[in-house]
Backbone bond lengths (Angstrom), bond angles and torsions (degrees), N, CA, C in turn:
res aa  C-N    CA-C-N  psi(-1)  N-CA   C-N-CA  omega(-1)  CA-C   N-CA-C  phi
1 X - - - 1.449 - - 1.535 108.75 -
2 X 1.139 113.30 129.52 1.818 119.95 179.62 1.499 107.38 -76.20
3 X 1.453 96.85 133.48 1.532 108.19 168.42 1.314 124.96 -86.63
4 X 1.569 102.67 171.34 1.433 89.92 171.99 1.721 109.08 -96.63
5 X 1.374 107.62 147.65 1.529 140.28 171.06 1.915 101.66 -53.12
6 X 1.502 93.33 105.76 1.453 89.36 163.46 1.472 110.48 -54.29
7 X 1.265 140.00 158.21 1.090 133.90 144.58 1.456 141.13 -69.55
8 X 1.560 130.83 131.24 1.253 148.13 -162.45 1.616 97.56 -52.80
9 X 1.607 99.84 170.47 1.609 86.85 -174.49 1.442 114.22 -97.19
10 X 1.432 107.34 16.13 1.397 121.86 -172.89 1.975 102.62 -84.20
11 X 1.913 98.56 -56.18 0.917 101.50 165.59 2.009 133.80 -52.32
12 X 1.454 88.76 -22.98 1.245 96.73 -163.91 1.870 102.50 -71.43
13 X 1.379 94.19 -53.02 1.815 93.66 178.48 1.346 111.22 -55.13
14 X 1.346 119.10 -45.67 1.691 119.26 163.09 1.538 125.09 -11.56
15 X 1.319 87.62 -77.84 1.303 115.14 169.69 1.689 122.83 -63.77
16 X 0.692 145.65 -50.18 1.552 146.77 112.75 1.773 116.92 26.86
17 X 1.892 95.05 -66.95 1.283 105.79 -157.22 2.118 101.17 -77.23
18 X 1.804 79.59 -30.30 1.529 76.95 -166.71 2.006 90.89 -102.55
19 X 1.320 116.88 63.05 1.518 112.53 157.88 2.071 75.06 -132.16
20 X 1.019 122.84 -58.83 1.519 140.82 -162.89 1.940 77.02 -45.38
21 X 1.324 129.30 -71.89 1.499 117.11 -169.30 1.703 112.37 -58.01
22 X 0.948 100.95 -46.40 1.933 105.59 167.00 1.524 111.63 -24.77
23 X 1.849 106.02 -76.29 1.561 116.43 -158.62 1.644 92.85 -80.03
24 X 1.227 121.59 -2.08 1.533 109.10 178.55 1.669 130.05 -97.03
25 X 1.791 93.57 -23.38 1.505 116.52 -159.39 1.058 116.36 -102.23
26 X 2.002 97.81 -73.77 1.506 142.57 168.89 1.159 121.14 -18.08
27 X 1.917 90.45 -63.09 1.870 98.66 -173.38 1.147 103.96 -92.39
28 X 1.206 142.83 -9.29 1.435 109.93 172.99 1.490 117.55 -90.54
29 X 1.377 109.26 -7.41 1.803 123.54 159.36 1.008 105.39 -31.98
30 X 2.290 101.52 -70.76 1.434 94.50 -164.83 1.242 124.39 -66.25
31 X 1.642 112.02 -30.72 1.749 120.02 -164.40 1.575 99.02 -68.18
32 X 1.166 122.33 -19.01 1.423 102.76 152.95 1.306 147.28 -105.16
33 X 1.471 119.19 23.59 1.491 145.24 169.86 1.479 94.97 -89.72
34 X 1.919 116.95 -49.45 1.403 106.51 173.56 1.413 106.73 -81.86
35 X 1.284 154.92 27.72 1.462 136.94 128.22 1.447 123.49 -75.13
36 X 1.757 107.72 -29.54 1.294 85.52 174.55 1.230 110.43 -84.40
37 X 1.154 143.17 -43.32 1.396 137.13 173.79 1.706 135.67 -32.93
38 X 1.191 93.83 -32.39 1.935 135.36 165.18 1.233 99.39 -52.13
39 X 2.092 102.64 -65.38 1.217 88.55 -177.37 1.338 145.24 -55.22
40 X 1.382 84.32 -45.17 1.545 105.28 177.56 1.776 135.74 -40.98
41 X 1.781 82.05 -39.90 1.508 102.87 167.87 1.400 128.86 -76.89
42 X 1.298 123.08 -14.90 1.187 133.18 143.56 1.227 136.36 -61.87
43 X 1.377 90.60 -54.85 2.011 86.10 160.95 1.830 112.63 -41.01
44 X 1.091 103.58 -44.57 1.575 90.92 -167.29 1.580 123.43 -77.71
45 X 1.627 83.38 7.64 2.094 94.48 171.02 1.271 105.20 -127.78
46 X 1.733 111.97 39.09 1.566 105.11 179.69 1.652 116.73 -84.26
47 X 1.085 112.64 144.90 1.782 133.96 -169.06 1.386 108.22 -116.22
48 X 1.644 106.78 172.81 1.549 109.41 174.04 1.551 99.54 -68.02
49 X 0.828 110.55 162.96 1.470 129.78 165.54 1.130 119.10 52.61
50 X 1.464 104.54 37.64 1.721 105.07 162.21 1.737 121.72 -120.56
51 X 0.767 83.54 36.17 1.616 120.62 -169.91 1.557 115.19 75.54
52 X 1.008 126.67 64.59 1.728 140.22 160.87 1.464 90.77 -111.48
53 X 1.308 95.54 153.91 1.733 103.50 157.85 1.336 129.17 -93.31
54 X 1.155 118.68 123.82 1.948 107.26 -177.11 1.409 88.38 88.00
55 X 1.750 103.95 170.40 1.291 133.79 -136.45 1.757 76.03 -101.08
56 X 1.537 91.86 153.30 2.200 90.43 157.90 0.892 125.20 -92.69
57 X 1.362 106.82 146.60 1.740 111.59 -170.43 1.097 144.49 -63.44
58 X 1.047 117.32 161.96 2.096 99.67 -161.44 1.405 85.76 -112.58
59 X 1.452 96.15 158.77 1.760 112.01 -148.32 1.767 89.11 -156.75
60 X 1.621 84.82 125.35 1.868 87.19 -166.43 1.517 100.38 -116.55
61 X 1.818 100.52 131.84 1.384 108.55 -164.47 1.963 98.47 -119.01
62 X 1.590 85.31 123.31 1.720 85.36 178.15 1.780 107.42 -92.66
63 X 1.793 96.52 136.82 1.452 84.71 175.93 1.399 113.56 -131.76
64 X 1.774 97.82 168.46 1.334 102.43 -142.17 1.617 106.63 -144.94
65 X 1.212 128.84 160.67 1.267 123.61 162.78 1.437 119.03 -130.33
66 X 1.316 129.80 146.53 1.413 111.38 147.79 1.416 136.57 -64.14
67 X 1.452 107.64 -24.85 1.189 119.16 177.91 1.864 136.98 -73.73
68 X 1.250 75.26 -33.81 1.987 98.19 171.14 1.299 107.16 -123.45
69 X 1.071 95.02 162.23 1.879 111.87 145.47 1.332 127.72 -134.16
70 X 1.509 101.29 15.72 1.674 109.10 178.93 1.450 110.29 -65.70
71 X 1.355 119.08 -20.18 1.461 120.16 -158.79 1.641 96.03 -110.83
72 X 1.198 147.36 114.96 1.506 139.64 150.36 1.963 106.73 -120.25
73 X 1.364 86.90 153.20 1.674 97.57 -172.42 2.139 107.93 -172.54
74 X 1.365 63.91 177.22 1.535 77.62 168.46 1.531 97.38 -156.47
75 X 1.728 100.11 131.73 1.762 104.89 162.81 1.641 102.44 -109.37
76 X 1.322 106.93 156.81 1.404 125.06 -170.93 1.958 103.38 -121.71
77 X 1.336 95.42 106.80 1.434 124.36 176.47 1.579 106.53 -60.70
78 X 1.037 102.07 121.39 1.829 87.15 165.11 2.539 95.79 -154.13
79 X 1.387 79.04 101.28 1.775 91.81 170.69 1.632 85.79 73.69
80 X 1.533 106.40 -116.30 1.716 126.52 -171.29 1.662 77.64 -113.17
81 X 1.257 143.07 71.39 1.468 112.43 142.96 1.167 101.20 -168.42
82 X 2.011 131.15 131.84 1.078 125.77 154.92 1.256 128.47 -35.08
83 X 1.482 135.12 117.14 1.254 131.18 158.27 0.952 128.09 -66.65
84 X 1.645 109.31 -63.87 1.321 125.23 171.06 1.545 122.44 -109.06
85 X 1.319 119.94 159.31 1.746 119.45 164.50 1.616 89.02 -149.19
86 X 1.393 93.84 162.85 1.571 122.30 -164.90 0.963 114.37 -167.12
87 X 1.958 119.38 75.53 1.520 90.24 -178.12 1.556 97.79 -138.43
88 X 1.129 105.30 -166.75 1.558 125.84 -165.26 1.585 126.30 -131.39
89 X 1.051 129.15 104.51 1.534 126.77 -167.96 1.232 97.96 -122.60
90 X 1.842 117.49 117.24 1.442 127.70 146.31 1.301 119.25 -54.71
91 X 1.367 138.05 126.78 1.311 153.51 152.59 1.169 98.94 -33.92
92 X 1.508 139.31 144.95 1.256 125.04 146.77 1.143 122.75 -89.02
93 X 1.454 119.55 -23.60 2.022 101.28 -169.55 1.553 84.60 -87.83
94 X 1.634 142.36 -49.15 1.573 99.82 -161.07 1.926 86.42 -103.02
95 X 1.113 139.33 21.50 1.857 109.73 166.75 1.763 91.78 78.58
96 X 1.270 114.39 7.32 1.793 109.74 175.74 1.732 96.89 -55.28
97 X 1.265 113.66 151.83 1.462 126.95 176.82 1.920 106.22 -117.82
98 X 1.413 94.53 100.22 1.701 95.20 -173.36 1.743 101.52 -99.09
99 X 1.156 116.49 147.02 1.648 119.25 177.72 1.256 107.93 -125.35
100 X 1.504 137.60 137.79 1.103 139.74 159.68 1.754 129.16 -149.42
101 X 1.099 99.23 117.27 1.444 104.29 -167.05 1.936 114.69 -110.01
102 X 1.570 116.08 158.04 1.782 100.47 -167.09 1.558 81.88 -78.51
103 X 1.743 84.10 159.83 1.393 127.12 177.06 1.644 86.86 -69.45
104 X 2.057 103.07 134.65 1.864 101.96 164.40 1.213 117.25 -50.85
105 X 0.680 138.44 -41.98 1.765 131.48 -169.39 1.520 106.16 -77.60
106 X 1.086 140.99 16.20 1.101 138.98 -166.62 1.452 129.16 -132.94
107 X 1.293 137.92 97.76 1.598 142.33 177.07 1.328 115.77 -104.22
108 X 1.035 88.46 169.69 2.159 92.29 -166.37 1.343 112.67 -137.36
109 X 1.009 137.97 124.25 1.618 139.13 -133.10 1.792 97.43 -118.78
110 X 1.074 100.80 127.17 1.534 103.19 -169.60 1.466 109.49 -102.98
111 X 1.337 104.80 70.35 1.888 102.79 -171.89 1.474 108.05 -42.06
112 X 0.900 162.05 -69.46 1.290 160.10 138.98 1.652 106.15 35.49
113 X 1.121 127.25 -87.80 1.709 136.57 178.28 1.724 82.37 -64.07
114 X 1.288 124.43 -64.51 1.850 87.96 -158.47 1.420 115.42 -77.33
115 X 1.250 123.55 10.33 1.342 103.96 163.89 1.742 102.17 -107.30
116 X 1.058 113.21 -11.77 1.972 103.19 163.73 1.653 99.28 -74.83
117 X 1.058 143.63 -28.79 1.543 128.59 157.38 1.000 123.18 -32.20
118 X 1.268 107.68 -71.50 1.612 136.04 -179.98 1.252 115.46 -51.98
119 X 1.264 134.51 -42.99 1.501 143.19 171.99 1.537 97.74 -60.84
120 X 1.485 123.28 -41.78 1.636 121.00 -151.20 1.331 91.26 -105.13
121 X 1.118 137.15 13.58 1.346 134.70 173.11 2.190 113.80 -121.55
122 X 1.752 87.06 -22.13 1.651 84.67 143.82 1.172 155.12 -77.28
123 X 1.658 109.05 -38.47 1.177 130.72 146.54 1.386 116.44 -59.99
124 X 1.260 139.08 -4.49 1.406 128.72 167.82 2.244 90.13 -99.06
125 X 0.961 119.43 11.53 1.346 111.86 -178.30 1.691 106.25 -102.34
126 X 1.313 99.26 -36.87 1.365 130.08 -176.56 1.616 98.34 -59.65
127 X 1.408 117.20 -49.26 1.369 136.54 177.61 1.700 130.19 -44.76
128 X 1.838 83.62 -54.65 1.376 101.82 179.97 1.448 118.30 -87.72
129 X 1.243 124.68 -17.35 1.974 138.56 159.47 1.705 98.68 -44.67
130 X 1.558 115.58 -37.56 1.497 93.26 -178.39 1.408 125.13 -113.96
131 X 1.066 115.25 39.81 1.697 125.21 -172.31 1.160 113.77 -36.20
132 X 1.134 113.48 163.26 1.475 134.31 -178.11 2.018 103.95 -35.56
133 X 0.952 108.19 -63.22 1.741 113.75 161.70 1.585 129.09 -2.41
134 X 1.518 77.39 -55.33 1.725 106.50 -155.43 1.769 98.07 -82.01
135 X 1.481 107.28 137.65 1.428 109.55 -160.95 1.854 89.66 -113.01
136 X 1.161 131.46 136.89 1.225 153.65 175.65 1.501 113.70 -84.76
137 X 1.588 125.69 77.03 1.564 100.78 -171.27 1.337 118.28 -94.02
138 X 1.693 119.92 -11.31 1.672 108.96 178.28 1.703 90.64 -116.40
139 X 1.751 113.41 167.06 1.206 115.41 160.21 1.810 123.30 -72.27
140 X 1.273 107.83 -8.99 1.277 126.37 168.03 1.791 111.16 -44.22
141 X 1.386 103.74 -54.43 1.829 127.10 -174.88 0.989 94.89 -46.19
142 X 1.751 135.74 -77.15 1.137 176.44 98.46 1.636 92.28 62.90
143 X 0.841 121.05 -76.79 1.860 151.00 -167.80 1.303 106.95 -51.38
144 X 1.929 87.37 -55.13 2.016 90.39 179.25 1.056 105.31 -88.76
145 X 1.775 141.80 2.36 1.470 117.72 154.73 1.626 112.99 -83.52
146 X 1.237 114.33 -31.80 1.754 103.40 177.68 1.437 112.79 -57.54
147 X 1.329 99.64 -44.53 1.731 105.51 -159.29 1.974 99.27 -57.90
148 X 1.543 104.96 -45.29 1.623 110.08 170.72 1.256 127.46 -79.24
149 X 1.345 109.32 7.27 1.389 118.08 161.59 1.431 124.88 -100.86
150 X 1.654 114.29 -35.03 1.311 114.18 165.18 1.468 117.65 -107.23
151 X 1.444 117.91 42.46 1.555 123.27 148.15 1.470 97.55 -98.99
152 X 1.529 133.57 -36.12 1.629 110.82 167.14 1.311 117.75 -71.20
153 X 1.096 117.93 -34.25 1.322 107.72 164.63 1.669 127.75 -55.54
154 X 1.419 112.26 -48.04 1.670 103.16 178.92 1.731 100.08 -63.51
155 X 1.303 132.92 -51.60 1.597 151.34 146.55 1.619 84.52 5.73
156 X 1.165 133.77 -99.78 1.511 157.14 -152.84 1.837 88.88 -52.00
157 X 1.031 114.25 -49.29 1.361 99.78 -138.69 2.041 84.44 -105.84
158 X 0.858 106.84 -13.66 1.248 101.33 157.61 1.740 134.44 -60.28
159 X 1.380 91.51 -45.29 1.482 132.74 174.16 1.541 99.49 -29.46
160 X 1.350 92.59 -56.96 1.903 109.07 -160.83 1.744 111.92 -97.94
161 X 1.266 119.24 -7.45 1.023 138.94 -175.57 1.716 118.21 -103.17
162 X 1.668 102.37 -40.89 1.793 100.73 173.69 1.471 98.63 -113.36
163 X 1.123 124.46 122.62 1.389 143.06 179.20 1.642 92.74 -73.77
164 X 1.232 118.00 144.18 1.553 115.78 177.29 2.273 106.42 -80.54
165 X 1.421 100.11 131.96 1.405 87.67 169.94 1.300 128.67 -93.65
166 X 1.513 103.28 142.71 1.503 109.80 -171.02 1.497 126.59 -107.17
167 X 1.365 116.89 142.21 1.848 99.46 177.80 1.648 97.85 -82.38
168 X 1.426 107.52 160.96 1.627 108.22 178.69 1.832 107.15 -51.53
169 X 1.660 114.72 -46.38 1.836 123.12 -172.36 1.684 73.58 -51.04
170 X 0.938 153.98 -22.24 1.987 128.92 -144.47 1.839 102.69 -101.92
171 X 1.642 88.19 -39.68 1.867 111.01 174.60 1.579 97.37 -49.25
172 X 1.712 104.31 -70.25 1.305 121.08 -158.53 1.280 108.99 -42.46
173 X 1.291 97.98 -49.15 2.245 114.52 -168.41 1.679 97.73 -58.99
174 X 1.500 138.92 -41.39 0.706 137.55 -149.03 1.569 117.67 -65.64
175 X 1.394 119.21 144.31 1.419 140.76 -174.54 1.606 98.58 -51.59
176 X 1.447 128.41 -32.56 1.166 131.00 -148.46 1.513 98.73 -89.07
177 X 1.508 120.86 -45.21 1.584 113.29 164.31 1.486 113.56 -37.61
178 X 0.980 111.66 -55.72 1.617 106.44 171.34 1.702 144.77 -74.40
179 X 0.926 80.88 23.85 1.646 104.06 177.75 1.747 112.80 -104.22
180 X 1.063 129.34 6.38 1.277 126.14 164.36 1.435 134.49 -122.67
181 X 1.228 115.14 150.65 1.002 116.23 -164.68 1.690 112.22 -130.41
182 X 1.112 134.69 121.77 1.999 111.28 13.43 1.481 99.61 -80.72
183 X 1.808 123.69 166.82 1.010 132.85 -130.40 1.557 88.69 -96.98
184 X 1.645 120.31 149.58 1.736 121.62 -164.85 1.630 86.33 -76.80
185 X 1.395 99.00 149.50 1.286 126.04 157.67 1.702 123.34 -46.48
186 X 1.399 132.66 136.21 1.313 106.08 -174.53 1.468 128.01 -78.62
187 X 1.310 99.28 3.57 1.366 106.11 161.70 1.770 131.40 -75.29
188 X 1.408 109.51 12.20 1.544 111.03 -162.76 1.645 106.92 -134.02
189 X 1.222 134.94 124.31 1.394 125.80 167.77 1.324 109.40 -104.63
190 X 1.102 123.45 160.45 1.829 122.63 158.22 1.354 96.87 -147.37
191 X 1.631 96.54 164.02 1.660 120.89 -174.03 1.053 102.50 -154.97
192 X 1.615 101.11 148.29 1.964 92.10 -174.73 1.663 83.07 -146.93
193 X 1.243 78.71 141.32 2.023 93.35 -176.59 1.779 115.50 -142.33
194 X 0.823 122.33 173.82 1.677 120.60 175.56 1.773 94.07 -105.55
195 X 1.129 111.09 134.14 2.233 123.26 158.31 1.461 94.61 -133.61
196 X 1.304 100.79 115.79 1.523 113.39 -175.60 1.355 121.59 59.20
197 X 1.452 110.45 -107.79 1.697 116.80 -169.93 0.977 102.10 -105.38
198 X 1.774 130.21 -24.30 1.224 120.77 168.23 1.521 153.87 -83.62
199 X 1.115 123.44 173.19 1.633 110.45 -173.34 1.704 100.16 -119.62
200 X 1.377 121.62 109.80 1.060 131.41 161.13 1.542 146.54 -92.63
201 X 0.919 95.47 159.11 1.794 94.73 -166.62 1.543 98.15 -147.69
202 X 1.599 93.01 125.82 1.543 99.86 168.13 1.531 119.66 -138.35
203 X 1.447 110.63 142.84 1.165 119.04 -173.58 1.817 129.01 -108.38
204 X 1.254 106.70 113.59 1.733 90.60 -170.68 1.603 110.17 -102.48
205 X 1.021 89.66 135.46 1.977 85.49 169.27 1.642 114.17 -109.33
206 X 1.320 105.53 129.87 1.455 114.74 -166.25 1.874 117.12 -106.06
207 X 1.361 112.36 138.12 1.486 101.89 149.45 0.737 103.70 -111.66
208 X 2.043 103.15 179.42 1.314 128.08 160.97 1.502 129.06 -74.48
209 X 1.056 122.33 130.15 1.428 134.98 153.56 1.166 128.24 -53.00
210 X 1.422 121.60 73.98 1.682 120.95 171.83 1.347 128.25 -2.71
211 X 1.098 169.96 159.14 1.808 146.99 129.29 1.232 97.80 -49.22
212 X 1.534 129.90 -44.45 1.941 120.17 -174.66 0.917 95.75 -74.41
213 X 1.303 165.47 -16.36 1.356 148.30 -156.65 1.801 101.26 -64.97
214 X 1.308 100.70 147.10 1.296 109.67 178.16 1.451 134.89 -99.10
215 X 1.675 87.12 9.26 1.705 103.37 -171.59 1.541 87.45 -73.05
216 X 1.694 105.11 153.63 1.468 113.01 159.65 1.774 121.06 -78.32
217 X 1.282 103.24 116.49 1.424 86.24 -156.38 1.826 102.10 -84.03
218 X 1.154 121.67 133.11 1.612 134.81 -178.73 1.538 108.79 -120.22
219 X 1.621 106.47 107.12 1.570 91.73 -177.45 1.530 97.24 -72.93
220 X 1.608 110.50 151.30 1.342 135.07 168.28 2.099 122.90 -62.46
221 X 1.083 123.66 118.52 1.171 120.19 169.43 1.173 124.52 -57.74
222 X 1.966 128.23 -174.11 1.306 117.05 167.30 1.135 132.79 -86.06
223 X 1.088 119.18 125.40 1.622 122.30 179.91 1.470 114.95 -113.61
224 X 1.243 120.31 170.46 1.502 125.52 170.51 1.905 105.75 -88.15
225 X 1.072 104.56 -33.82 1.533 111.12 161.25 1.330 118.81 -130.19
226 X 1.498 145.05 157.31 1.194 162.33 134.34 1.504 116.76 -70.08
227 X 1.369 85.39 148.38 1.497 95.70 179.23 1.176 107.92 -120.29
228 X 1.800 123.96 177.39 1.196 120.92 -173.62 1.406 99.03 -83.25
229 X 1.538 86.12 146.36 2.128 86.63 177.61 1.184 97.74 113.00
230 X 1.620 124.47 -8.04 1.736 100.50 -164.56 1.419 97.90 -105.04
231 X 1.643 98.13 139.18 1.645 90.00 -173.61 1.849 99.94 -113.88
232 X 1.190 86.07 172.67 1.938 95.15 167.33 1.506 102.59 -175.73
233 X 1.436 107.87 177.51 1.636 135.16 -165.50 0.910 103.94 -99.72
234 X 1.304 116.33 118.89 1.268 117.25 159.68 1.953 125.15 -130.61
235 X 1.188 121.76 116.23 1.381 106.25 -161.86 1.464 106.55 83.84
236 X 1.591 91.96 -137.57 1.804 99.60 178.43 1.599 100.58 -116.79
237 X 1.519 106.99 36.44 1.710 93.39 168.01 1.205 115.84 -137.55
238 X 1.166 139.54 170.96 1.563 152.56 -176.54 1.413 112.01 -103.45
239 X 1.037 121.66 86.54 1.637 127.65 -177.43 1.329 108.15 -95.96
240 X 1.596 122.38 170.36 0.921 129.34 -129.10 1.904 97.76 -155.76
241 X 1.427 150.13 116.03 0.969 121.01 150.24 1.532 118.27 -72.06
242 X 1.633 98.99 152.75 1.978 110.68 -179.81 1.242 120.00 -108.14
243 X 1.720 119.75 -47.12 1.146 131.22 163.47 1.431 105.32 -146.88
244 X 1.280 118.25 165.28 1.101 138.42 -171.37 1.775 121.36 -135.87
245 X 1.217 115.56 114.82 1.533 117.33 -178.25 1.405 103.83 -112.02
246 X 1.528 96.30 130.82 1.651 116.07 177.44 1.500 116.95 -109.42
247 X 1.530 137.12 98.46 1.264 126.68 156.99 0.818 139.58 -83.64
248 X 1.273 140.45 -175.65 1.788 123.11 164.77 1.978 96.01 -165.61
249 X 1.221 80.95 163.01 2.073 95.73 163.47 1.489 107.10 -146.78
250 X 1.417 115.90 159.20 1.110 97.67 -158.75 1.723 95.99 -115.03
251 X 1.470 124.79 150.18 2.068 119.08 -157.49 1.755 90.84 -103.19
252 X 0.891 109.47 114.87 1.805 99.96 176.92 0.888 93.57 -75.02
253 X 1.563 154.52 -79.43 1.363 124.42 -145.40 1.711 112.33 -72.61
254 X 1.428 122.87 24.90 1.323 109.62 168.56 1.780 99.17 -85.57
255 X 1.414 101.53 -40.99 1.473 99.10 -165.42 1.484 102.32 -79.70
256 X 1.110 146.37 4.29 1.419 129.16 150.17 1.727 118.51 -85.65
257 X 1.745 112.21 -4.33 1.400 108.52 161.37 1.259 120.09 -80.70
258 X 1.451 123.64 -26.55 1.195 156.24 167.42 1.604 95.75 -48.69
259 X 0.830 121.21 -73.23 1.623 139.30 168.62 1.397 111.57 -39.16
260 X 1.202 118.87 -56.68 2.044 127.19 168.53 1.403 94.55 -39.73
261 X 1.541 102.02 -78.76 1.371 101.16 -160.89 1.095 136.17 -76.44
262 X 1.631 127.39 14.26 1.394 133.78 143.06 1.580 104.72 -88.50
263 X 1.238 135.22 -29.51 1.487 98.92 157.96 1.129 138.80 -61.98
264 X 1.563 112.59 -31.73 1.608 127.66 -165.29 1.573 82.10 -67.96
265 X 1.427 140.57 -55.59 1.230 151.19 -147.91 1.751 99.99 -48.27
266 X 1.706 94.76 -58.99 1.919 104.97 178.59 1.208 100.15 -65.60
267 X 0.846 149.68 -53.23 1.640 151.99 -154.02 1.759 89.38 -54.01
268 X 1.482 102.00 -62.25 1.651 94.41 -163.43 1.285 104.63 -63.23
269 X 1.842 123.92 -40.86 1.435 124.89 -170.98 1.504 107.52 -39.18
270 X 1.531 106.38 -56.56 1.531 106.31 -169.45 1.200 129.04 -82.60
271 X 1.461 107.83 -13.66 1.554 103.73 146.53 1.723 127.67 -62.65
272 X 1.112 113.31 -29.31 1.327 119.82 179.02 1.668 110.59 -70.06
273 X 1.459 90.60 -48.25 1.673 89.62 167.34 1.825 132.10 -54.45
274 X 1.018 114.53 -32.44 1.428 157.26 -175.93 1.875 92.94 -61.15
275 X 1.346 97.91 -50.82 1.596 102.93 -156.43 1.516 91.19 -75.42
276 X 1.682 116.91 -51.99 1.177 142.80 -152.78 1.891 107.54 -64.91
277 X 1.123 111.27 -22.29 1.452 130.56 175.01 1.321 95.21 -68.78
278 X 1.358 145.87 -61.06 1.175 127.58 -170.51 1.725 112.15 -80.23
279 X 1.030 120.56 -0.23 1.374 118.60 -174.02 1.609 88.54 -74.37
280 X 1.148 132.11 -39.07 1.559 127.04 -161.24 1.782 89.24 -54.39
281 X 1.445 123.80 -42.64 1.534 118.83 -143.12 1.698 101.87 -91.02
282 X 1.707 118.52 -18.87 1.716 124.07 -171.78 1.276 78.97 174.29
283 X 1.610 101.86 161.99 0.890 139.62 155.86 1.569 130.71 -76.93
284 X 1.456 118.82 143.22 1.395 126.65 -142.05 1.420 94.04 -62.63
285 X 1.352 119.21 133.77 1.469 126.75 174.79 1.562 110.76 -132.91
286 X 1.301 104.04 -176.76 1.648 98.24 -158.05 1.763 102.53 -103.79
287 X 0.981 121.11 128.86 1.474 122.57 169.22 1.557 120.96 -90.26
């Protein structure tokens, strides 16, 4: 089997000159295509007090399904936190019209966007440690800033992409049942989460489980949604989901952060690749 040809020493300074222009030029090209892009993506999760003036604006999202129309509303965006909700659920067996909107004093914190902030505002920290200044002498350096730059990045964009799963007891416990007014019936849960660009809200309506009932009762695991049929414990009773309403709206500026951070993502890949080409010829040395 043929090997590979060390390289001549002609090639070798070649190569040399153009790894020496790489860690000198190259990367700080890219590290600043990924600041502005960073930036950019931050802007679109800007809050009070991160240097804007005044509070951020509340941004009203109507939601909707194709599938139902039992569910209509509007949630009220404000930075990472519901301000407002307003919505409306038809009963299905009698067509009852229930309304419930949050209590004023009350916001609901969408860990989801503030911890994709937080990730995209580390990696922009990660960013600014190597400024233009800062001299790069092995491709090694190089490697361990991408690699710690795009674990906040997959971090961020994960954030908005895997909804955390919940058991229904986790729904039930939640702060968010109690945020409306007048207070939901105990027959009703909702959860509202970000999947992708959108902001969702779902509503379950539950019965009770007899003690004679003959269903086998199986409490339900965590999911990002439930289905009908899934039962669990709650208290001292055996409930039951009946139906389930799914809305959503969709956040444009999530999906253009969404958008940052699969570019920023290639940007670093192919710098890494870039570096990784000369690893075939020596090992990373210092210029």
């Amino acid at each position: 089997m043929a090997t590979a040809m060390a390289p001549t020493a002609v090639e070798r300074a070649v190569l040399e000159e153009e790894f020496r222009w790489l860690l000198h030029d190259e990367v700080h090209a890219v590290l600043r295509q990924l600041q502005d892009i960073l930036k950019e993506a931050s802007l679109r999760f800007t809050l009070p007090g991160s240097g804007m003036e005044g509070p951020a604006k509340q941004e009203n999202f109507i939601l909707g399904s194709s599938g139902t129309d039992q569910v209509k509303g509007v949630l009220t965006l404000q930075g990472d936190a519901l301000s407002q909700a307003d919505v409306n659920l038809k009963m299905p067996r009698n067509n009852q019209l229930l309304h419930f909107a949050f209590r004023e004093d009350k916001q609901w914190k969408l860990q989801q966007i503030q911890d994709a902030r937080n990730h995209v505002s580390q990696a922009i920290y990660l960013l600014n440690n190597r400024d233009e200044s800062y001299q790069f002498r092995t491709g090694a350096e190089v490697l361990k800033l991408m690699d710690a730059v795009m674990l906040q990045l997959t971090r961020a964009r994960n954030r908005l992409t895997t909804p955390a799963t919940l058991t229904l007891p986790e729904i039930a416990a939640s702060g968010l049942t109690r945020m409306f007014t007048p207070a939901l019936p105990s027959d009703l849960l909702v959860n509202v989460y970000i999947n992708l660009n959108k902001l969702c809200l779902t509503v379950y309506q539950l019965h009770t489980l007899q003690p004679n009932s003959t269903k086998n009762f199986r409490p339900a695991g965590g999911s990002v949604l439930h289905s009908p049929g899934a039962m669990f414990e709650w208290g001292a009773q055996r409930l039951e989901v009946s139906h389930v309403h799914k809305v959503e709206s969709v956040i444009p500026w999530l999906n253009d952060a969404l958008v940052f951070f699969t570019v920023s993502l290639q940007l670093c890949q192919q710098l890494k690749d870039k570096i990784s080409v000369f690893s075939s010829y020596w090992s990373y040395r210092p210029f």
